[in-house]
NUTORMAR-530079 format. One record per residue: y, x negated, z of N, C-alpha, C, O in turn; residue in three letters; residue number from 0. Coordinates in pm, 1 decimal. Each point is the difference from the previous one (the first is absolute). Example, Ala and Ser with C-alpha at 12.3 -4.5 7.8 and 13.67 -1.06 7.14 Angstrom:
# NUTORMAR-530079
n.y_n.x_n.z_ca.y_ca.x_ca.z_c.y_c.x_c.z_o.y_o.x_o.z_sekol_marvo
-569.0_-1319.0_780.0_119.0_89.0_0.0_120.0_-90.0_0.0_-1.9_-103.6_66.5_ALA_0
106.9_138.6_-138.5_119.0_-82.0_6.0_109.0_77.0_73.0_110.8_-50.9_16.9_SER_1
//
This chain:
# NUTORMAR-530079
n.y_n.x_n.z_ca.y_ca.x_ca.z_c.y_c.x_c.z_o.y_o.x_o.z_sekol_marvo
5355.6_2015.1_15542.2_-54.1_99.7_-91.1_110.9_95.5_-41.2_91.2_30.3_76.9_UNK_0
-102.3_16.1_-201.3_95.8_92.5_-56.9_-2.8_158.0_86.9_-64.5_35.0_98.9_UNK_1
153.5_30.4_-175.2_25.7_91.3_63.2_-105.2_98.2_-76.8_-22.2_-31.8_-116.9_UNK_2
-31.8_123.5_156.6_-124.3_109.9_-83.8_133.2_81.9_-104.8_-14.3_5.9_-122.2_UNK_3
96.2_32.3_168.5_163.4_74.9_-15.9_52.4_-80.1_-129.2_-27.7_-119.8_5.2_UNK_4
68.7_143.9_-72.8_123.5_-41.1_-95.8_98.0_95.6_65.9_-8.6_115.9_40.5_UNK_5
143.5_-243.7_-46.5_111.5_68.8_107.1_63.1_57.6_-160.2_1.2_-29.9_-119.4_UNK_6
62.3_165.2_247.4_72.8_118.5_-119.6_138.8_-74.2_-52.8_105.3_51.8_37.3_UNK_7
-97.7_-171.9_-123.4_153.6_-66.0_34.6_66.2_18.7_-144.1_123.0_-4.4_-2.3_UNK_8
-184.6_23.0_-107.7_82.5_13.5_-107.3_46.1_142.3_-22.5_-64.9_81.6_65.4_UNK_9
156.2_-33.7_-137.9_29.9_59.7_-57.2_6.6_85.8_-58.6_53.0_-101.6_-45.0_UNK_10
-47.0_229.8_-35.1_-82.8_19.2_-104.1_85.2_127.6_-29.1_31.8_89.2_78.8_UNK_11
0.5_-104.1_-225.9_135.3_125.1_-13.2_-79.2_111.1_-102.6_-66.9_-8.2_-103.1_UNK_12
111.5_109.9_187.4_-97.2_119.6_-111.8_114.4_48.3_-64.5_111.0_25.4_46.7_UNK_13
-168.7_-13.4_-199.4_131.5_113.3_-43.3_22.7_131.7_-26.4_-77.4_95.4_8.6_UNK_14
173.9_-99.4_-36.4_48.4_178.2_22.6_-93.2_87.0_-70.8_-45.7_99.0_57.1_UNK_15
1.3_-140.0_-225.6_-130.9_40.6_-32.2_-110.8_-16.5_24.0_-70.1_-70.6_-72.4_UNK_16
23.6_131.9_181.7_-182.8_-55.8_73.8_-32.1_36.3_-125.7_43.4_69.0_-92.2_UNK_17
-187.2_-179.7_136.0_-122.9_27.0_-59.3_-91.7_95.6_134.6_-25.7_-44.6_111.8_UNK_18
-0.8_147.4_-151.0_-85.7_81.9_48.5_-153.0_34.0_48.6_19.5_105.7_60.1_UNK_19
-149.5_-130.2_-50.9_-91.6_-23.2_21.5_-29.2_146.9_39.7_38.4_35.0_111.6_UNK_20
-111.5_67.7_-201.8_-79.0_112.1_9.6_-115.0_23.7_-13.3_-67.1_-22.1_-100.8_UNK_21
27.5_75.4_213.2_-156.1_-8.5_54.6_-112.4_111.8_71.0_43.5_31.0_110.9_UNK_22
-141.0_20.9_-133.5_-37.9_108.7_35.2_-173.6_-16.2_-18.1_-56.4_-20.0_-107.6_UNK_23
-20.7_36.2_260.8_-110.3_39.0_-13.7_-9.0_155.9_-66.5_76.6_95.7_11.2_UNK_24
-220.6_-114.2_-95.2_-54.1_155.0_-20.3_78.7_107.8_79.9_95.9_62.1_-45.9_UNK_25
-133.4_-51.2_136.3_4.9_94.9_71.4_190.2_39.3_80.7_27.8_72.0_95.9_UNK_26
69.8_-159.4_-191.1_115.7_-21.3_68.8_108.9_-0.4_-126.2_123.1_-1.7_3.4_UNK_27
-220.9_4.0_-122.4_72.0_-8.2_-152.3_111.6_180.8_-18.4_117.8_28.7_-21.3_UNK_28
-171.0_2.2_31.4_55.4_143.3_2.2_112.1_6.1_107.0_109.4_5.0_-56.2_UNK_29
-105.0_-4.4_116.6_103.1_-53.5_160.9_145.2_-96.9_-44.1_119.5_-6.2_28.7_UNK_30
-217.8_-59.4_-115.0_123.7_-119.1_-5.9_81.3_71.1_-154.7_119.6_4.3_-28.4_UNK_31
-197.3_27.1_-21.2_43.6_63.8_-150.3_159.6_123.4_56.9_105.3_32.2_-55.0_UNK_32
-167.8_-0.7_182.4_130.1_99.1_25.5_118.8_-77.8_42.9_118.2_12.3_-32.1_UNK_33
-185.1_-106.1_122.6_96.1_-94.4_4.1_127.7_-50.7_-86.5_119.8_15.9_23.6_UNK_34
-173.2_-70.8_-113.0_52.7_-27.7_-99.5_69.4_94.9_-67.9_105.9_-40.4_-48.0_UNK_35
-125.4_121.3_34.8_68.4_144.4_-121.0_103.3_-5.3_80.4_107.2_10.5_-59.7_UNK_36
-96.4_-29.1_230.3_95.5_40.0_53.7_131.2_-118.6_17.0_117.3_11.2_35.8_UNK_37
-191.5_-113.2_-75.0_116.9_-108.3_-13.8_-23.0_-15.8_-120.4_-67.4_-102.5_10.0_UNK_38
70.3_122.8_-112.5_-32.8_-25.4_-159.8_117.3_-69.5_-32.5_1.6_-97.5_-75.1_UNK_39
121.1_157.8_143.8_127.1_-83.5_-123.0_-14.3_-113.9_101.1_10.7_-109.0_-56.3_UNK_40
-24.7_103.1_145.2_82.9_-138.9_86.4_-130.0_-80.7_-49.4_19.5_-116.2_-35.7_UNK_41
-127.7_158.3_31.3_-111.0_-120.7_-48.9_38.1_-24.7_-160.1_-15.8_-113.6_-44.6_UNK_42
44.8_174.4_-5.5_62.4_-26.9_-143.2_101.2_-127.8_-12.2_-3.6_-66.0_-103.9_UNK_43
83.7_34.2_197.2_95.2_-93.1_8.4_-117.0_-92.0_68.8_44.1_-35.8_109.2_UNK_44
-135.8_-0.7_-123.8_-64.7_-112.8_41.7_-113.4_-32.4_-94.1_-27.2_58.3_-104.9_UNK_45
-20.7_-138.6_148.0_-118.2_-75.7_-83.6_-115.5_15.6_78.8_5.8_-42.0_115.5_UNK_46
-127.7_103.6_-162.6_-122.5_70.8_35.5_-128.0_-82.7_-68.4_-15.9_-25.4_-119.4_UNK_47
-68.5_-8.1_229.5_-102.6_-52.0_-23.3_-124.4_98.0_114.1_7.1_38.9_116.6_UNK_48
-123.6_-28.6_-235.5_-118.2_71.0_85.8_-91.3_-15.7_8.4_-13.6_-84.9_-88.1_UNK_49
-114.7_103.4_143.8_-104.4_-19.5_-58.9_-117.4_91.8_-43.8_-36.1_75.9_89.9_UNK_50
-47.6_-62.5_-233.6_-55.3_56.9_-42.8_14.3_138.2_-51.9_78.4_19.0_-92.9_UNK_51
-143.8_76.2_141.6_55.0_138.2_-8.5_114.6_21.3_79.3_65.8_70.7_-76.4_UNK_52
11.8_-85.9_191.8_80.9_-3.2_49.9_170.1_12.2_-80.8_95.7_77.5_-0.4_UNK_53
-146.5_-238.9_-76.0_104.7_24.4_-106.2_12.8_58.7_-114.6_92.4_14.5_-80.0_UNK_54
-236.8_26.9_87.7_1.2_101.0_-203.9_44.3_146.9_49.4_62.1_75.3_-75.0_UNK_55
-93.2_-44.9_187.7_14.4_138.6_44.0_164.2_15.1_6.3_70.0_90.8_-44.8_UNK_56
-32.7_-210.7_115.6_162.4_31.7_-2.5_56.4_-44.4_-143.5_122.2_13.2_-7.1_UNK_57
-168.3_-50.3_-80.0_36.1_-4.1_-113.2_7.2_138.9_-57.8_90.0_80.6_-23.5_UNK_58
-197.2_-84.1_12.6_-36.5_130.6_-109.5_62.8_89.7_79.5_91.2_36.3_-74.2_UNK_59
-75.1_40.7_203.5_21.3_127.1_22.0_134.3_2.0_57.4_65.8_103.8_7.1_UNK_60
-14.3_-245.4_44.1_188.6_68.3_10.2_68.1_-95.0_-120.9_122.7_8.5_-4.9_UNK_61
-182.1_-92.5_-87.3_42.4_-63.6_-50.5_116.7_-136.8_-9.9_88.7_-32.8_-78.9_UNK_62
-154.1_-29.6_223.9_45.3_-124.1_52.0_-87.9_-108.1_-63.1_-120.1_4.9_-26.5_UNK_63
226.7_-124.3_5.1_-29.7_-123.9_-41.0_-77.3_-97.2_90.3_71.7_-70.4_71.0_UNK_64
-209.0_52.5_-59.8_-79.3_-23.5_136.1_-70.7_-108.7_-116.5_-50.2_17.7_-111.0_UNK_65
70.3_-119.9_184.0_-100.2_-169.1_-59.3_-78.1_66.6_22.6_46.0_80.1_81.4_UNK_66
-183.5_-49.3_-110.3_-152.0_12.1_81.0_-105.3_-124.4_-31.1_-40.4_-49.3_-105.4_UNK_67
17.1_24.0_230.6_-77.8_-118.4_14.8_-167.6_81.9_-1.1_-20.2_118.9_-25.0_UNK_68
-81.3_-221.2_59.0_-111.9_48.4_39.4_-12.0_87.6_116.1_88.1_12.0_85.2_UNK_69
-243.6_72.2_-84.7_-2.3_141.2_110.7_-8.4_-139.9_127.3_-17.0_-118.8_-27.2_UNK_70
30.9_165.7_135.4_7.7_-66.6_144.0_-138.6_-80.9_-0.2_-10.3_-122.6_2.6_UNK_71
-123.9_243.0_-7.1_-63.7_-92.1_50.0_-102.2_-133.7_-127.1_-90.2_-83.6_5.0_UNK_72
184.3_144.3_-100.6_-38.9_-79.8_-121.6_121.2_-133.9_-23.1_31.9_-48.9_-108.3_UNK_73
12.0_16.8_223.3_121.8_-111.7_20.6_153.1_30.8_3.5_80.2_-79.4_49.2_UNK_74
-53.5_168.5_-90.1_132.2_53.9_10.5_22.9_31.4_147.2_96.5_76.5_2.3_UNK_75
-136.1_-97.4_112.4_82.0_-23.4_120.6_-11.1_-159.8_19.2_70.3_-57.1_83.5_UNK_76
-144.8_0.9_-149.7_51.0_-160.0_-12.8_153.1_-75.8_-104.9_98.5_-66.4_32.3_UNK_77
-140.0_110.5_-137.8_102.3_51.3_-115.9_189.5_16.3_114.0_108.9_-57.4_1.4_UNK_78
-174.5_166.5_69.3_149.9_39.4_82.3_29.6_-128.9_71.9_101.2_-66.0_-23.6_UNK_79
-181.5_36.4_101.4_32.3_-126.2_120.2_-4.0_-151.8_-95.0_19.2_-98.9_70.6_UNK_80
-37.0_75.7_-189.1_51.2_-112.2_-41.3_148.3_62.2_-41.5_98.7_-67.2_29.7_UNK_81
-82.7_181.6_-91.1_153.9_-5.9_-4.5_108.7_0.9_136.5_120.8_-23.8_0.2_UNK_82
-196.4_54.4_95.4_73.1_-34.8_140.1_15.0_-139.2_-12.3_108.1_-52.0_-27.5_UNK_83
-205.6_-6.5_45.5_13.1_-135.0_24.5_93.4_-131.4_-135.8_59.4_-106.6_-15.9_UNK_84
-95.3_187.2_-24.1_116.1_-71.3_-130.3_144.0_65.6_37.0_93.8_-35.4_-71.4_UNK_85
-79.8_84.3_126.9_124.1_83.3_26.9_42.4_109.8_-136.6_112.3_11.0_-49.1_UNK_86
-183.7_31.5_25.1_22.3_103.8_-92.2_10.2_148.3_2.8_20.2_72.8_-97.1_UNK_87
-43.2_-24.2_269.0_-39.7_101.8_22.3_104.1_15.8_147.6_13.8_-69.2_100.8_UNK_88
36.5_174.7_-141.1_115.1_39.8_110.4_-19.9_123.7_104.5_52.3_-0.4_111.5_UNK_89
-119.8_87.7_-152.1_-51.0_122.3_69.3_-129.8_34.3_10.4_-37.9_53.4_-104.2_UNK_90
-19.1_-58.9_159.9_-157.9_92.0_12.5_-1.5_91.6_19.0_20.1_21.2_119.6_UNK_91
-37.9_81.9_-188.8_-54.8_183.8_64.1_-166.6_22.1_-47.7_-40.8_25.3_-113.3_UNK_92
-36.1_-43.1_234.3_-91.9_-9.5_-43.1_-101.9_132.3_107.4_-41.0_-29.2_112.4_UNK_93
22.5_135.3_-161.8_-17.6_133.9_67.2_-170.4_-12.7_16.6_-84.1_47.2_-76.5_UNK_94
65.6_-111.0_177.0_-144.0_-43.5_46.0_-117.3_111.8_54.4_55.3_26.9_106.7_UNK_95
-141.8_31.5_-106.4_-70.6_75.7_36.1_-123.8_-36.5_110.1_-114.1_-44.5_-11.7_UNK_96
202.0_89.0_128.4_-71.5_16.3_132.4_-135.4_-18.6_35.1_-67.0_-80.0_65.4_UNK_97
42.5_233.2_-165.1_-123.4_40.5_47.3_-86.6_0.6_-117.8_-86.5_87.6_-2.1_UNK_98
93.6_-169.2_-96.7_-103.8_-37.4_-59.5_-11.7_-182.5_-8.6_92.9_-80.3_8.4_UNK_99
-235.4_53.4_-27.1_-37.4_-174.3_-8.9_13.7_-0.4_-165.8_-12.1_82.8_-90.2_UNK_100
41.3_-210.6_101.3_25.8_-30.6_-123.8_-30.2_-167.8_-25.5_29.9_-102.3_61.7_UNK_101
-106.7_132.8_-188.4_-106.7_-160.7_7.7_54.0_-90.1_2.7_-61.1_-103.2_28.0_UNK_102
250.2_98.2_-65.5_46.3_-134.8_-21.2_94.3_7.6_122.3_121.9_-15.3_-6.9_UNK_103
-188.8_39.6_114.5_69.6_33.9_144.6_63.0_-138.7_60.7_88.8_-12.3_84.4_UNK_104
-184.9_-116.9_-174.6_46.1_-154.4_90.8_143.9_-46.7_-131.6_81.2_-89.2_24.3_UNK_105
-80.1_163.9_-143.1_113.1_-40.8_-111.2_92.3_97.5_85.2_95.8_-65.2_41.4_UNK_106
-90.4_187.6_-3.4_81.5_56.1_43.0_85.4_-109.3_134.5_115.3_-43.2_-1.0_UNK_107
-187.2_31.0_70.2_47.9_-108.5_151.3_73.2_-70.8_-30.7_113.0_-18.0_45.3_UNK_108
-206.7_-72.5_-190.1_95.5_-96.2_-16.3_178.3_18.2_-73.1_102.1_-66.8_-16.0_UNK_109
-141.7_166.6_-2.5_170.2_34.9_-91.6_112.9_14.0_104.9_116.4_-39.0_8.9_UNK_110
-226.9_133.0_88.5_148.8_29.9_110.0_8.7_-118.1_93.6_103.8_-8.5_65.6_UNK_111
-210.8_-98.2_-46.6_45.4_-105.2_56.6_120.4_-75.3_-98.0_101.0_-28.4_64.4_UNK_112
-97.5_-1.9_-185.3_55.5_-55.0_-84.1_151.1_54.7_-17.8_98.4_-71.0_-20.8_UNK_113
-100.0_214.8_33.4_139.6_50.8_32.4_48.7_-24.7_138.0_121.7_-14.3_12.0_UNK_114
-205.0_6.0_107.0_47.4_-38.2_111.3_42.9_-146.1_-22.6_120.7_-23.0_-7.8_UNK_115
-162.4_-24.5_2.6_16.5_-206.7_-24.2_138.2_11.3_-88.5_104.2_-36.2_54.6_UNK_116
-101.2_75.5_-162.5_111.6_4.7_-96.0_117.1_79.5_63.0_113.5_-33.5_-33.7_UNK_117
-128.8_134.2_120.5_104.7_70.5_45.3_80.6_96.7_-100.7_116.5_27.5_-28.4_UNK_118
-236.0_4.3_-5.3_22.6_159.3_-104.5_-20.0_98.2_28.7_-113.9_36.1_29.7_UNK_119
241.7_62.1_-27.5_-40.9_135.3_40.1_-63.3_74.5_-45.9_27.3_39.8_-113.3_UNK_120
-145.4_12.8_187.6_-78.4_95.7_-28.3_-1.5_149.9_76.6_-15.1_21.9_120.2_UNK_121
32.5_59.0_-212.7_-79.8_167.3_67.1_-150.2_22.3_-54.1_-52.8_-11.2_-110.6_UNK_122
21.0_37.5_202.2_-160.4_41.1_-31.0_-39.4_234.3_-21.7_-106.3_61.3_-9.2_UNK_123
241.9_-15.7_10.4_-16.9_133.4_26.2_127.7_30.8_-45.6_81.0_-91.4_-16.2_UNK_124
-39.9_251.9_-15.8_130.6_13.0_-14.8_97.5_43.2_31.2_80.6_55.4_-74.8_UNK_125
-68.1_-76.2_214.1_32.1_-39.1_116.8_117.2_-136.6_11.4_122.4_-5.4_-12.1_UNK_126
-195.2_-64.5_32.0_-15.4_-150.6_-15.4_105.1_-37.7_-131.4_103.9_-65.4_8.8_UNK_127
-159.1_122.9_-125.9_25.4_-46.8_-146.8_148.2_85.7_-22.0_75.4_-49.4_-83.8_UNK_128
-19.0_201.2_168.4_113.8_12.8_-42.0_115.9_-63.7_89.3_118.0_-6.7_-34.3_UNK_129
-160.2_-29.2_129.2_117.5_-118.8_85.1_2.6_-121.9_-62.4_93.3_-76.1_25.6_UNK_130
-181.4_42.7_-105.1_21.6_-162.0_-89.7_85.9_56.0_-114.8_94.8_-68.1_-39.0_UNK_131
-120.0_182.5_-15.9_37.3_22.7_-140.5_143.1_19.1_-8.9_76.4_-42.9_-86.6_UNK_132
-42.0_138.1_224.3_149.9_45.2_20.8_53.0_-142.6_96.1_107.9_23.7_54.4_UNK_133
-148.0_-126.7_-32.2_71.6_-121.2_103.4_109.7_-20.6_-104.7_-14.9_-0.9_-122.2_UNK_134
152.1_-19.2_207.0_126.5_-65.3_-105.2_-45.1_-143.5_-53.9_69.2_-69.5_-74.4_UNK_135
-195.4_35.7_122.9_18.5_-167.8_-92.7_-62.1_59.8_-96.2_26.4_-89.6_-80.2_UNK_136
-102.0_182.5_1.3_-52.4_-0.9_-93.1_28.9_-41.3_-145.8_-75.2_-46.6_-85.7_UNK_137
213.5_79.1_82.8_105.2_-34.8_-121.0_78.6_-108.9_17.1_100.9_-16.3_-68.6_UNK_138
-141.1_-73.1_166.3_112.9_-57.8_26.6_-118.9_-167.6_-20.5_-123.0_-6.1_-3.0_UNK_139
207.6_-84.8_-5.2_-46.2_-146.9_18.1_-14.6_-39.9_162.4_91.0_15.5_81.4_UNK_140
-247.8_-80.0_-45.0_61.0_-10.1_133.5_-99.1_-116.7_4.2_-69.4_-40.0_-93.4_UNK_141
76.4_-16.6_242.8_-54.1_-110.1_16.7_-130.5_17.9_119.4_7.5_83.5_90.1_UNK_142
-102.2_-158.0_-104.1_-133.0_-18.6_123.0_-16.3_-69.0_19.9_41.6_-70.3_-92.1_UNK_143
-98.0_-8.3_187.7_-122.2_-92.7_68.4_-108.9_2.9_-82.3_-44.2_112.5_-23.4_UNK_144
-13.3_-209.6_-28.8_-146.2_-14.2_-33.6_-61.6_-154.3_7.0_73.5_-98.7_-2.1_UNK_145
-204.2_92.2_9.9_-9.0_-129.1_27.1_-28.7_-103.6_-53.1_-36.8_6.1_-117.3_UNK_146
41.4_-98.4_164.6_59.0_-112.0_-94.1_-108.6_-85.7_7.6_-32.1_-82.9_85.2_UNK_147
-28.7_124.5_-210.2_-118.6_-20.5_-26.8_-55.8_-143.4_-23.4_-94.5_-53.5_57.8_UNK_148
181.9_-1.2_-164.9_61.2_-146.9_-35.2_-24.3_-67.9_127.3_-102.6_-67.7_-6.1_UNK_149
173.8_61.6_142.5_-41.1_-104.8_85.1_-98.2_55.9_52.7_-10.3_-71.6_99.6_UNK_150
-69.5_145.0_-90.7_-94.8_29.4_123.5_-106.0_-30.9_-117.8_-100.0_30.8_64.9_UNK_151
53.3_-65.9_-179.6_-64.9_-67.5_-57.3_33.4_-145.2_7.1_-94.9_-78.3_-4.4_UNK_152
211.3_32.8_14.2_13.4_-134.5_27.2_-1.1_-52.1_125.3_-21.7_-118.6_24.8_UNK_153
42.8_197.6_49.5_-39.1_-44.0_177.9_-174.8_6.0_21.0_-61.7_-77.9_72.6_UNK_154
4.0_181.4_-148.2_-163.1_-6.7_18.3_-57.4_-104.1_-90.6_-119.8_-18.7_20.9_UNK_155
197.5_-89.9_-162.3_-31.7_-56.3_-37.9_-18.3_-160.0_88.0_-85.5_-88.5_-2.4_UNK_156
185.0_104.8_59.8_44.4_-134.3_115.0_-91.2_-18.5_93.9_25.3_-98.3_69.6_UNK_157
-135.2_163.1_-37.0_-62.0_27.7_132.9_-124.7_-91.0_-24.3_-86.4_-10.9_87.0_UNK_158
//
């Protein structure tokens, strides 16, 4: 029997311009908005993707270039995790809220499982999000582990 695991064996080169992934429950949008003002130029040298209000808010009010996909629980935290999985998505900052439920609580799981599996860094707070933002690989080309998806579909095909 196969392995449940796809082994971490390929590759996978991020480049010096991430793609970004910006993200904010209700109750965490305002939080992250400071966030941002406070790294505004260094997120400027990158490529920004968000979802819903998340990204119109950082549009409109510091005047960053933000893809905006659909609101989260209207598919835009699915939206995010196919661009993980296509490899399109290099950073997650996704400023999650604790202490409120939120209906698309099983789309939420699945994203941060999907960044775990893919081996994408995520901050969930900003905290978290200014040690990713200030890391020296940020500008730089670098290389990861991710898994290799290709045989562990062809080893579960063999079975």
């Amino acid at each position: 029997m196969s392995d449940i695991r796809p082994r971490p064996s390929v590759r996978r080169t991020l480049p010096a311009r991430k793609r970004i992934a910006l993200i904010a429950h209700d109750g965490k949008k305002t939080e992250l908005l400071e966030w941002v003002t406070c790294w505004r130029e260094t997120l400027a040298d990158h490529a920004l993707v968000g979802t819903g209000t998340t990204a119109s808010r950082i549009t409109r009010e510091l005047g960053l270039e933000v893809d905006g996909l659909m609101s989260g629980p209207l598919g835009g935290d699915q939206q995010i995790g196919t661009l993980i999985t296509e490899e399109k998505l290099d950073l997650l900052i996704f400023f999650w809220d604790p202490f409120a439920p939120q209906p698309h609580d099983p789309d939420v799981k699945a994203l941060l499982r999907l960044a775990a599996l893919w081996n994408i860094p995520v901050a969930c707070n900003a905290a978290s999000a200014d040690f990713l933002i200030s890391s020296p690989w940020l500008d730089k080309t670098c290389e990861m582990s991710i898994p290799d998806a290709g045989a562990w579909v062809t080893d579960r095909s063999t079975v």
